[in-house]
C-alpha positions in Angstrom: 7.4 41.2 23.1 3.9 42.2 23.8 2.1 39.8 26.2 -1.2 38.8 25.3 -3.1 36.4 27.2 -6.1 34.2 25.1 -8.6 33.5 27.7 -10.0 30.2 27.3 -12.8 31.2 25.1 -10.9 32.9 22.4 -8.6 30.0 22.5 -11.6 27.6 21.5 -13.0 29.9 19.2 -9.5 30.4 17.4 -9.2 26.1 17.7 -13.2 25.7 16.2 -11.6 28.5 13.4 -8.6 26.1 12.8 -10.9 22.9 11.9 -13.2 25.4 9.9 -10.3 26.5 7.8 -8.9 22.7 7.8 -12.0 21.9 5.9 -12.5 24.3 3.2 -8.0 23.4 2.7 -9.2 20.0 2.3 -12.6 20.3 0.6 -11.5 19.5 -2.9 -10.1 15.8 -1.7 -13.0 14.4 -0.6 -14.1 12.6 -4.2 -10.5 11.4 -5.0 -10.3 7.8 -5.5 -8.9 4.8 -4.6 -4.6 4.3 -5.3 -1.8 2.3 -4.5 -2.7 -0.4 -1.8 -6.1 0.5 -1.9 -6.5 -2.1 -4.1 -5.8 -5.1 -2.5 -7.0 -3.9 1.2 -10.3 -2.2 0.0 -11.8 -2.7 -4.0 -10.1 -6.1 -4.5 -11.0 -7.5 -0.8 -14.1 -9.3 -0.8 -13.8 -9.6 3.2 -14.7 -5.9 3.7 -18.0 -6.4 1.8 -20.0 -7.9 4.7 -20.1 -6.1 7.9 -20.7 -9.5 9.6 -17.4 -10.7 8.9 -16.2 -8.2 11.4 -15.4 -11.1 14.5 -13.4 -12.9 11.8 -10.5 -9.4 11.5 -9.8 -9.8 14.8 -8.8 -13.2 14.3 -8.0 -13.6 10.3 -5.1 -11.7 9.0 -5.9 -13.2 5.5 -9.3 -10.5 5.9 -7.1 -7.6 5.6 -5.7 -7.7 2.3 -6.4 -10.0 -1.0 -2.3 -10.7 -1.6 -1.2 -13.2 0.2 2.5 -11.5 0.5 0.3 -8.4 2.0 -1.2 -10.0 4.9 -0.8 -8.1 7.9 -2.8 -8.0 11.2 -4.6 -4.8 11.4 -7.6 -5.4 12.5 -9.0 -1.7 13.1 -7.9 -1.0 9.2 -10.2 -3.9 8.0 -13.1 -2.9 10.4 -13.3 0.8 8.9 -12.8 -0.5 5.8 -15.8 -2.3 6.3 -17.9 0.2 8.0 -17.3 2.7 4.6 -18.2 0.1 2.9 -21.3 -0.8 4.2 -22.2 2.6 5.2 -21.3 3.9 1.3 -23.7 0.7 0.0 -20.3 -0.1 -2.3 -16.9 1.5 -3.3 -17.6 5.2 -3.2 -14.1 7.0 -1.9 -16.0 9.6 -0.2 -17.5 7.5 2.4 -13.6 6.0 3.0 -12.6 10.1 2.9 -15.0 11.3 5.2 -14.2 8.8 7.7 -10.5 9.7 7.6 -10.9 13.5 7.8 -13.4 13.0 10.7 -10.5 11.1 13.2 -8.2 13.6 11.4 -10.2 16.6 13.3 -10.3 15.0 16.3 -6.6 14.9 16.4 -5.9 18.2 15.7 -8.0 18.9 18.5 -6.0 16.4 20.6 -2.0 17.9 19.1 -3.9 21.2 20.6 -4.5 19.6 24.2 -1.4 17.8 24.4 1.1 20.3 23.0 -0.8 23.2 25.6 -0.3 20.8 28.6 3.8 20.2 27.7 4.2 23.6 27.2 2.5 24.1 30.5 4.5 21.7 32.4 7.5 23.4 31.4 7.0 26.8 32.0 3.5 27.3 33.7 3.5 31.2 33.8 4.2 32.0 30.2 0.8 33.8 28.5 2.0 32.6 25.6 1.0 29.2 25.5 -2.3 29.6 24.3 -0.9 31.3 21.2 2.3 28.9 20.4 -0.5 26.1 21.2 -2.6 27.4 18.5 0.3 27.6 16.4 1.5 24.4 16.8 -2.1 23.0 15.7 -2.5 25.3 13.1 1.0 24.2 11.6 0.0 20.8 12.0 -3.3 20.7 10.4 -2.4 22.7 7.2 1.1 21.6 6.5 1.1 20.3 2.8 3.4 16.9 4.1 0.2 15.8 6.0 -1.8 15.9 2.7 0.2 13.2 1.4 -1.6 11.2 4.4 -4.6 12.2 4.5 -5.3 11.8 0.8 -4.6 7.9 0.8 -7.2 6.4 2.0 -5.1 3.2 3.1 -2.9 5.6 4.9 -5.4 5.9 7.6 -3.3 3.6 9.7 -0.9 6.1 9.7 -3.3 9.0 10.6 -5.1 6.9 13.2 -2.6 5.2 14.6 -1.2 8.3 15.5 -4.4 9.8 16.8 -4.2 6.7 19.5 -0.6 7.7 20.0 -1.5 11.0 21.2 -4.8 9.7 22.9 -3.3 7.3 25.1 -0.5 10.0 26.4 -3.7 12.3 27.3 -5.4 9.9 29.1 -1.6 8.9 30.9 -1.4 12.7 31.6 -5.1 12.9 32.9 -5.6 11.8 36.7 -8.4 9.9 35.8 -7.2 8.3 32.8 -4.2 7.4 34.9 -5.9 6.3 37.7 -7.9 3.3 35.9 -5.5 2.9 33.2 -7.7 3.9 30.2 -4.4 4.6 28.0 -3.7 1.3 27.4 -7.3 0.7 25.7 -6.4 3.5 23.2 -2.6 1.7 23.4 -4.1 -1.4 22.1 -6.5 0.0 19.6 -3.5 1.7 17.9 -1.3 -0.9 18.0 -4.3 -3.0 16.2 -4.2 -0.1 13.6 -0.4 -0.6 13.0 2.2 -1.9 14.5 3.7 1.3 15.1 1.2 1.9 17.5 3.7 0.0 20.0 6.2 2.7 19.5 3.6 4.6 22.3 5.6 3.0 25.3 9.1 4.7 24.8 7.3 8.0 24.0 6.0 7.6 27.2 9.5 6.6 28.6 10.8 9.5 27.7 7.6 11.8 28.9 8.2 10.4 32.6 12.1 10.9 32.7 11.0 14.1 31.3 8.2 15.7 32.3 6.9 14.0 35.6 7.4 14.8 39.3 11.0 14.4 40.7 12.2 13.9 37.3 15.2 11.7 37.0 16.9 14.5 35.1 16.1 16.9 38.1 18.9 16.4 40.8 20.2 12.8 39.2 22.6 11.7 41.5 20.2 12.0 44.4 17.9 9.0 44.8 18.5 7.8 41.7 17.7 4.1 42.7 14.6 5.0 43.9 14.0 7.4 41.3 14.5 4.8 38.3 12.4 1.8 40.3 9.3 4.3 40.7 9.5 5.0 36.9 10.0 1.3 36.0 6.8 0.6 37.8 4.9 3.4 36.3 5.7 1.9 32.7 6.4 -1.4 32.9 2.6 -2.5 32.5 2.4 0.0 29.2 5.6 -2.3 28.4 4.6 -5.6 28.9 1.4 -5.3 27.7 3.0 -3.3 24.5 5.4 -5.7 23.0 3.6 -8.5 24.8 0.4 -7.5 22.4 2.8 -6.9 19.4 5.0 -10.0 19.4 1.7 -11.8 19.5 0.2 -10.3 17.1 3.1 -10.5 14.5 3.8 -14.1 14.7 0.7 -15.6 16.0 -1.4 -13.8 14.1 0.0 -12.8 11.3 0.9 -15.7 8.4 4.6 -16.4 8.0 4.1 -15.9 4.3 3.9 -12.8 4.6 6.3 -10.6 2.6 7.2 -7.4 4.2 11.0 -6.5 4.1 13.3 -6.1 0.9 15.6 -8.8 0.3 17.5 -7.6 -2.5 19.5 -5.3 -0.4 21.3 -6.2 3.2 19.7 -4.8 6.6 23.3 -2.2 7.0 22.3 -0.8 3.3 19.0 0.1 4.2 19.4 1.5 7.9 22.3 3.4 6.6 20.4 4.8 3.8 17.6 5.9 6.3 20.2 8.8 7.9 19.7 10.3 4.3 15.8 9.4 4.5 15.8 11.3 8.1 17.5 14.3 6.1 14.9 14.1 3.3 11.8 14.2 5.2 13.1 17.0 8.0 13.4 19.2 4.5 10.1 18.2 3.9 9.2 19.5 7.2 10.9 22.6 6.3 9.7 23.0 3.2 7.4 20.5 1.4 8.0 21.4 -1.9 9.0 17.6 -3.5 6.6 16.1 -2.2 5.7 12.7 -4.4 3.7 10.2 -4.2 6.2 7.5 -4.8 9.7 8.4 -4.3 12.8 7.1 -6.5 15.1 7.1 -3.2 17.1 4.3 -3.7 19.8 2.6 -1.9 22.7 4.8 -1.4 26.2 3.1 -2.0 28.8 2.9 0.0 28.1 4.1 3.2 30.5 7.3 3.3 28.8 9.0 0.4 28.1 12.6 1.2 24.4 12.5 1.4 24.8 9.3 4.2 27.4 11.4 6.0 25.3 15.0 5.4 22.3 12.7 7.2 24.1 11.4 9.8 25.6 14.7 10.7 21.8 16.5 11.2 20.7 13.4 13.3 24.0 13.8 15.8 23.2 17.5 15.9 19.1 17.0 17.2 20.3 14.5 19.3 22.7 16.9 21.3 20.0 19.2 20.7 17.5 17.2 22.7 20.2 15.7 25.1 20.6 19.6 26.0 17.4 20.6 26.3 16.3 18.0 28.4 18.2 19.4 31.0 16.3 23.0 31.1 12.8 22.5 32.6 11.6 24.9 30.5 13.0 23.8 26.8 11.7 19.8 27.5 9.0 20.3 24.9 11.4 20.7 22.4 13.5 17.8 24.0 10.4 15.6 23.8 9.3 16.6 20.5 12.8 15.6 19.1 12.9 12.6 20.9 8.9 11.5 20.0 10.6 12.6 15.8 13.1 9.4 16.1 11.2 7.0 17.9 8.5 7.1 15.4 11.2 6.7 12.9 12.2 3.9 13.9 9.9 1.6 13.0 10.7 2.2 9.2 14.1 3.1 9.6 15.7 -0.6 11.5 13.1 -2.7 9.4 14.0 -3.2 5.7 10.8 -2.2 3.5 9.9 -2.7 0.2 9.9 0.8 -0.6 13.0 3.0 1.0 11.2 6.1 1.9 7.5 7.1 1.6 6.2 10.7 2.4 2.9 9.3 4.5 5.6 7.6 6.7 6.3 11.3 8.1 2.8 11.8 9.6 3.9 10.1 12.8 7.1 11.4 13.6 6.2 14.9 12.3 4.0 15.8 15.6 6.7 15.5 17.6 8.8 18.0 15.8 5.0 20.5 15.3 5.8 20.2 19.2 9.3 21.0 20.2 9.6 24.1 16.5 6.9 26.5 17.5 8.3 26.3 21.5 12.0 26.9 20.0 10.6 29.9 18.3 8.6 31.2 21.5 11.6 30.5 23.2 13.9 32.4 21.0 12.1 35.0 20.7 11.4 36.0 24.5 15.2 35.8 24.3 15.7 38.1 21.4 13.3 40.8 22.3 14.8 40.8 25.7 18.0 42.1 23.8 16.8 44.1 21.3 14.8 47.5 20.4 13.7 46.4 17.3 9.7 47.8 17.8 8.6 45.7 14.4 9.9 42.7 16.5 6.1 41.5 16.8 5.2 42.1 13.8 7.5 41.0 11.6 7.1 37.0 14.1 3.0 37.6 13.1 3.9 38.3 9.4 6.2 35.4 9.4 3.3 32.8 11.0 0.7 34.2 8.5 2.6 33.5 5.2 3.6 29.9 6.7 0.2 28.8 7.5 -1.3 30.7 4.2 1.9 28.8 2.2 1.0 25.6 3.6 -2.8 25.8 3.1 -2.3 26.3 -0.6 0.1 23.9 -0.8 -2.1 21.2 1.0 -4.9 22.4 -2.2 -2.3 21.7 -4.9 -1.3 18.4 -3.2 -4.8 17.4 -2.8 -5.4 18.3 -6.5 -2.5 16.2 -7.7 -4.2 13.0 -5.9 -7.4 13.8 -8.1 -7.0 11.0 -10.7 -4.8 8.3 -11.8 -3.8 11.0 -14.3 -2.6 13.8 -12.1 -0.9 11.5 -9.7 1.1 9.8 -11.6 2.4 12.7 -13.8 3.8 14.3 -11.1 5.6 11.2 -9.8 7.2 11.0 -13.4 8.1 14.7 -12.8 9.4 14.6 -9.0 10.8 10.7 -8.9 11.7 10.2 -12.8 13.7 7.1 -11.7 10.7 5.2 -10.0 9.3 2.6 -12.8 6.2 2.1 -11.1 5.8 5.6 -11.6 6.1 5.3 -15.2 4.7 2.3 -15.6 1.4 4.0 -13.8 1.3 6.7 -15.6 1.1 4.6 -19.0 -1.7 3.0 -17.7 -3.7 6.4 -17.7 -2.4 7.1 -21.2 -3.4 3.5 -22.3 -7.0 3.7 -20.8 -7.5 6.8 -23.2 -6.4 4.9 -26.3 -2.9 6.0 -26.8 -1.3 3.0 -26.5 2.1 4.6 -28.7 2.6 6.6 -25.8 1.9 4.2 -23.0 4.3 1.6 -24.9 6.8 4.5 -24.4 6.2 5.1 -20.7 6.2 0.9 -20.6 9.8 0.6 -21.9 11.3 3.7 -19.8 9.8 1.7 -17.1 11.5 -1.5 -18.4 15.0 -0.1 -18.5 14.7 0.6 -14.3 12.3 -2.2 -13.2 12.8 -5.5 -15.7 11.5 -7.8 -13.1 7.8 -6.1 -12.2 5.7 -8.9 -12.7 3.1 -5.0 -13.0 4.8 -3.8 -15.6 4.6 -7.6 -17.7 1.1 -7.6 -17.2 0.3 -4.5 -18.5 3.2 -4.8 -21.4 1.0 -7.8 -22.5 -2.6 -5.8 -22.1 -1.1 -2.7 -24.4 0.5 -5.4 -27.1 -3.1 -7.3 -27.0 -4.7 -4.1 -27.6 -2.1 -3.3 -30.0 -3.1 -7.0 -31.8 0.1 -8.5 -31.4 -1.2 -11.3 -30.2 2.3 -13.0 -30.1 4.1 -10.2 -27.8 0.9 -10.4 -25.7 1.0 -13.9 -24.6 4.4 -14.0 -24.3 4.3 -10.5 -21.7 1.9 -12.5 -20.0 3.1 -15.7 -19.8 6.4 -14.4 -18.0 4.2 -12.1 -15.5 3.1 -15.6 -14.2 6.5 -17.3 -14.4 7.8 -14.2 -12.4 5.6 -14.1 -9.5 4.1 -16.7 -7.5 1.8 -14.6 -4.5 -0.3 -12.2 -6.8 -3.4 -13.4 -8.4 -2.9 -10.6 -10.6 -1.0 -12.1 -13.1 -3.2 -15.0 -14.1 -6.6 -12.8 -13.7 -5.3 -10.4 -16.1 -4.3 -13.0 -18.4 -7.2 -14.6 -18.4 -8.8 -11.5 -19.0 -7.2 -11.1 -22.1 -8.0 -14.9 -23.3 -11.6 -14.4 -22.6 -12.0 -11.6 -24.7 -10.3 -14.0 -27.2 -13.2 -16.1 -26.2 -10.8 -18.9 -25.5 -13.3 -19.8 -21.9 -11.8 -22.7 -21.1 -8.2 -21.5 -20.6 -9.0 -18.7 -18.9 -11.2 -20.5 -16.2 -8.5 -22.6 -15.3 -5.7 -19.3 -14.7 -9.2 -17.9 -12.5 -9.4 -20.9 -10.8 -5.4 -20.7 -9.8 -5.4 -17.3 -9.0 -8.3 -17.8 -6.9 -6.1 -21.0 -5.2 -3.5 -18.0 -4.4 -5.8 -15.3 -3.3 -9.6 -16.9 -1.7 -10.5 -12.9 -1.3 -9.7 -11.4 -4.5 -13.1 -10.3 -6.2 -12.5 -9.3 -9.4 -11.2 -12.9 -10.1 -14.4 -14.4 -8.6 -16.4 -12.1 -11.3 -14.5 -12.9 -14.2 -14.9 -16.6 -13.1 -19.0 -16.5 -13.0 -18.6 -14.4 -16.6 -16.7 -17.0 -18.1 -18.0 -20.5 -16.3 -21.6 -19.4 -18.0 -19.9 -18.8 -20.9 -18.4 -22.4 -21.4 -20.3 -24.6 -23.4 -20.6 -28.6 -22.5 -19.1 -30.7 -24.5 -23.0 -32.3 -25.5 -23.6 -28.9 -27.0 -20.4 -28.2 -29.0 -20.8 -31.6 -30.5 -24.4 -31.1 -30.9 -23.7 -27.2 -32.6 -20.9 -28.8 -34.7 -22.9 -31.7 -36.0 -25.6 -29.1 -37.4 -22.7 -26.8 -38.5 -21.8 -29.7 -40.9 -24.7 -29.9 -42.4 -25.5 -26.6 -43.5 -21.4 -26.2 -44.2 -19.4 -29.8 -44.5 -16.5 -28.4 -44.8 -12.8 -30.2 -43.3 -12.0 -28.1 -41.1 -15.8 -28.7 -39.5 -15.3 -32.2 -39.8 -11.7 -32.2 -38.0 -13.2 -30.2 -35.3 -15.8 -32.6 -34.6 -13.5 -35.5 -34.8 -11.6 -33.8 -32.5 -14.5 -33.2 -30.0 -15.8 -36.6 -29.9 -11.8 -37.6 -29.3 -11.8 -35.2 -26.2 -15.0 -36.6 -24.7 -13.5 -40.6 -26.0 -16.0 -41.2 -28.2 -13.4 -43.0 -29.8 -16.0 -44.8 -32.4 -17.5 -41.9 -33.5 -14.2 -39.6 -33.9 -13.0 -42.4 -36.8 -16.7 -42.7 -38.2 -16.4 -38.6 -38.8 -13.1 -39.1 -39.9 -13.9 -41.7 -42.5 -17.0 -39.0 -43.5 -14.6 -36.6 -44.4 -12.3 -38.7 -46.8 -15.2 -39.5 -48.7 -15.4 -35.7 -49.7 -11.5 -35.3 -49.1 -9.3 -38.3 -49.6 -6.1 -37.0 -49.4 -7.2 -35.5 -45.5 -3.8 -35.9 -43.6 -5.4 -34.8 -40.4 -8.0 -37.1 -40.8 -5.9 -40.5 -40.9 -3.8 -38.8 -37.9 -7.3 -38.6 -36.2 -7.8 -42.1 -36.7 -4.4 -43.2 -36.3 -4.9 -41.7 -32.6 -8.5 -42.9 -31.9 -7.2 -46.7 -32.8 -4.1 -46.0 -30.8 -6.5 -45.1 -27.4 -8.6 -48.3 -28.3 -5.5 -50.2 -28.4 -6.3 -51.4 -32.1 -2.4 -50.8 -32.8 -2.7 -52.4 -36.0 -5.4 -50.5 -37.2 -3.5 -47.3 -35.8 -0.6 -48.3 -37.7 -2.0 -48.7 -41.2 -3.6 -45.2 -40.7 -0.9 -43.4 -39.9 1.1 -45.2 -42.9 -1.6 -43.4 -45.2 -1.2 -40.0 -43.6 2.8 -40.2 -44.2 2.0 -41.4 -47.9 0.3 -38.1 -48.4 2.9 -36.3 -46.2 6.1 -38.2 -45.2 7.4 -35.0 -43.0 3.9 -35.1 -41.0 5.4 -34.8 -37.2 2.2 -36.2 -35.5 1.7 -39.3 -37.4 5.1 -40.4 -37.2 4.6 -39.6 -33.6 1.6 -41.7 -33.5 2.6 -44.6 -35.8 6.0 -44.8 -33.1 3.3 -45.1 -30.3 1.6 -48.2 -32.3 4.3 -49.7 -33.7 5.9 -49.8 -30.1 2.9 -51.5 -28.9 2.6 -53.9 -31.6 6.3 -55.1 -30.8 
């Protein structure tokens, strides 16, 4: 292999042309809008609409999200949610986007620093660090899985949790940084992103035992006691202060209510199902051509099915990958890296989720493996040309990097292209994870908002057969029947929604949604009113509920507008109306008075005796009850609500 040295210069320049090219990858994603749990953190979460409120994230876990079962302390998430918001003047994506890509720079920058300085610590005199450092960055900043993290904006705890990861091992590595112990402020800011950010202190762990002076790998059996207590004291304030921060955090500050695991499968289900997860995302590493936006991974049953087993079998062989390379001075990058995949893993993979696997989940764990594959291939290589004549040798590794870089740039434009609209998003998780109902469910919705309810009813009931209990999917079942007019099917989809979930506001708010359009005010204000009761920060409740409250009309004026509805139109059904209204306010008098107006005009008025049958009955006139409800079964003997009624007076008068 030809050995050619970057001086420092070209290696910036080459770094400034990485996050030139990163931008123009990503310049079509900057407009796209708002999915997934965007909702309830950002458009739904009336907290992030006043900068002011900022003291009260640090100390409010209700300020990060408008579900109740969402609540979760991150703090740092709410605050740049807030500073978008205010600097946007509103909910304009771009702000949220440009935010994102701006930290996302900077750590590419900072995967550049940190994966020169390991590869420099392992074998100082190589000239080809410069080059496999640029490599690694490059790698890193176009490959296509990373798009699925940088497009979703409320994935930025992800992507900046992981820019604190790599931070606070700079600042470790740097004498300075060391000295006054500045990588625990970046420790604590990512740990305040997410709690993965705690994962930070074993990926230091295993940097000391690795990488540090009179390594406990190096020589073990000599001064091991000595060597271990030196290394204790070096991490055990990045420790303490680690999970001291995070078990605070998590149940001090954040509510108990909180939903966050899955509960319809058991803890050994899930972790075992993760080996296969480990599997899926390393081929998405490899090759990242399924990505999706919401996998259909679902549990995997019984434990020795092949794809468990196939899982388990890769993770064994990394681990006595690493295990080996950690003994070689000069392969610990690749050691580390391996090491830095599963600890980040870990997180997801021991703690049952919702949601079994997620492709922004791979962010984290990813860097470590952009830093232990381009040192395996430098290392491979030296050791292949050192054995062979093959003159094209150099070329054909150049070739190789070009159309991987060139193959993930495009494939980062067509991800960030498929997170373009509802539309495009959703189509393709119907087409990579056709078993996911909310995928389905989702994708109706976009053929709904253009009118074509046939076809979202279609998408509604595949989504049915896989997901029965969604209170989602009921919901919007009962806004495609409404706009369908079948009023009956409507209610009924909505009525179960409620019955089916007790956290979400959403439920009542789009059900009173539908029921003021049906101009019926007054029912919806009260579901507003209880979805408010559930969810103090959910905004487009508190809209709907100054809409409808001005739309309500006092009782004064409905009696007043029926009374000179009567006259120009005396009609029964006016008159029963008005009888009714002057019952609901207990103008008990004046109900039987309107009552007795309308059998002049109607004498055979069954309602009308029932009317004041009941207004006698709440006057305690029993008798007078009685012998009006006697009339209304005369006309009608099958009449259900007088013989109600006439029970109620005749009980009274015994």
């Amino acid at each position: 292999m030809i050995r050619t040295p970057l001086t420092k210069r070209n290696e910036y320049f080459v770094l400034v042309s990485i996050l030139v090219i990163t931008f123009f990858v990503y310049l079509n994603h900057f407009d796209n809008p708002f999915f997934f749990d965007d909702t309830h953190t950002i458009t739904n979460n009336e907290s992030i609409t006043n900068l002011k409120n900022w003291p009260s994230f640090f100390t409010n876990a209700d300020t990060f999200s408008s579900l109740p079962a969402n609540r979760s302390y991150r703090p740092m998430i709410t605050l740049m949610n807030a500073i978008d918001y205010s600097i946007g003047g509103g909910l304009y994506s771009n702000y949220y986007h440009y935010h994102i890509f701006f930290w996302f720079l900077v750590l590419i920058i900072l995967v550049f620093k940190l994966s020169k300085k390991l590869y420099k610590l392992s074998k100082p005199n190589s000239s080809w660090i410069g080059i496999t450092a640029l490599f690694t960055t490059a790698w890193f900043s176009l490959h296509a899985a990373n798009a699925e993290t940088i497009n979703y904006i409320c994935a930025r705890s992800d992507s900046f949790t992981t820019l604190c990861v790599v931070a606070s091992l700079l600042l470790y590595i740097n004498p300075i940084g060391k000295k006054w112990h500045l990588y625990l402020i970046t420790m604590v800011i990512g740990i305040w992103t997410k709690q993965t950010g705690v994962m930070f202190f074993p990926i230091l762990f295993c940097y000391v035992i690795l990488f540090e002076e009179n390594s406990l790998i190096d020589d073990f059996k000599i001064n091991k006691k000595e060597k271990l207590i030196r290394i204790i004291k070096k991490i055990a304030p990045t420790g303490l202060i680690a999970f001291g921060l995070f078990i605070f955090n998590q149940y001090y500050l954040t509510p108990s209510a909180t939903v966050s695991t899955n509960f319809t499968i058991t803890k050994f289900e899930y972790i075992s199902t993760q080996f296969f997860v480990t599997a899926h995302y390393l081929g998405s590493f490899v090759l990242p051509i399924n990505l999706s936006a919401d996998p259909d991974i679902t549990i995997i049953k019984p434990w020795y099915d092949f794809r468990i087993l196939l899982g388990l079998v890769i993770i064994i062989g990394l681990i006595f990958i690493m295990l080996k390379t950690a003994l070689k001075k000069e392969l610990r990058p690749i050691a580390f890296g391996i090491a830095w995949f599963f600890i980040a893993l870990l997180p997801t993979a021991l703690n049952p989720l919702f949601q079994i696997a997620n492709d922004h989940r791979m962010f984290f764990p990813f860097v470590g493996l952009f830093i232990a594959v381009p040192w395996s291939v430098l290392i491979l290589s030296t050791k292949y040309t050192l054995h062979t004549k093959f003159k094209y040798y150099s070329t054909f590794i150049t070739t190789l990097v070009i159309i991987t870089l060139f193959g993930h740039a495009y494939g980062t434009v067509q991800r960030s292209n498929v997170w373009d609209s509802y539309e495009t998003l959703w189509k393709d998780v119907t087409l990579k994870s056709p078993k996911n109902g909310r995928g389905l469910m989702n994708y109706g919705l976009t053929l709904m908002s253009k009118g074509n309810y046939d076809e979202a009813l279609e998408y509604f009931n595949k989504a049915f057969q896989l997901t029965p209990n969604y209170y989602s999917l009921h919901i919007n079942l009962g806004i495609v029947y409404g706009a369908k007019k079948d009023y009956v099917k409507a209610e009924q989809y909505f009525k179960s929604a409620i019955a089916m979930n007790s956290s979400s506001p959403a439920p009542e708010y789009f059900y009173a949604r539908y029921l003021s359009k049906q101009k019926k005010y007054k029912q919806s204000q009260k579901l507003l009113k209880k979805a408010l009761t559930k969810s103090p920060n959910h905004i487009a409740s508190k809209k709907l509920l100054k809409i409808v409250s001005k739309k309500i009309i006092s009782p004064e004026e409905e009696i007043k507008a029926l009374v000179n509805k009567i006259k120009k139109d005396p009609t029964p059904d006016n008159y029963i109306n008005l009888s009714l209204k002057y019952y609901e306010t207990k103008n008990f008098e004046l109900a039987i008075t309107t009552c007795k107006e309308l059998l002049k005009i109607d004498p055979k008025n069954i309602a009308a005796y029932n009317n004041i049958c009941s207004s006698y009955n709440q006057m305690k006139q029993w008798r007078l009850g009685a012998k009006a409800c006697k009339k209304a079964l005369e006309i009608d003997p099958n009449y259900k609500l007088a013989k109600n009624n006439l029970k109620w007076a005749n009980d009274n008068i015994d």
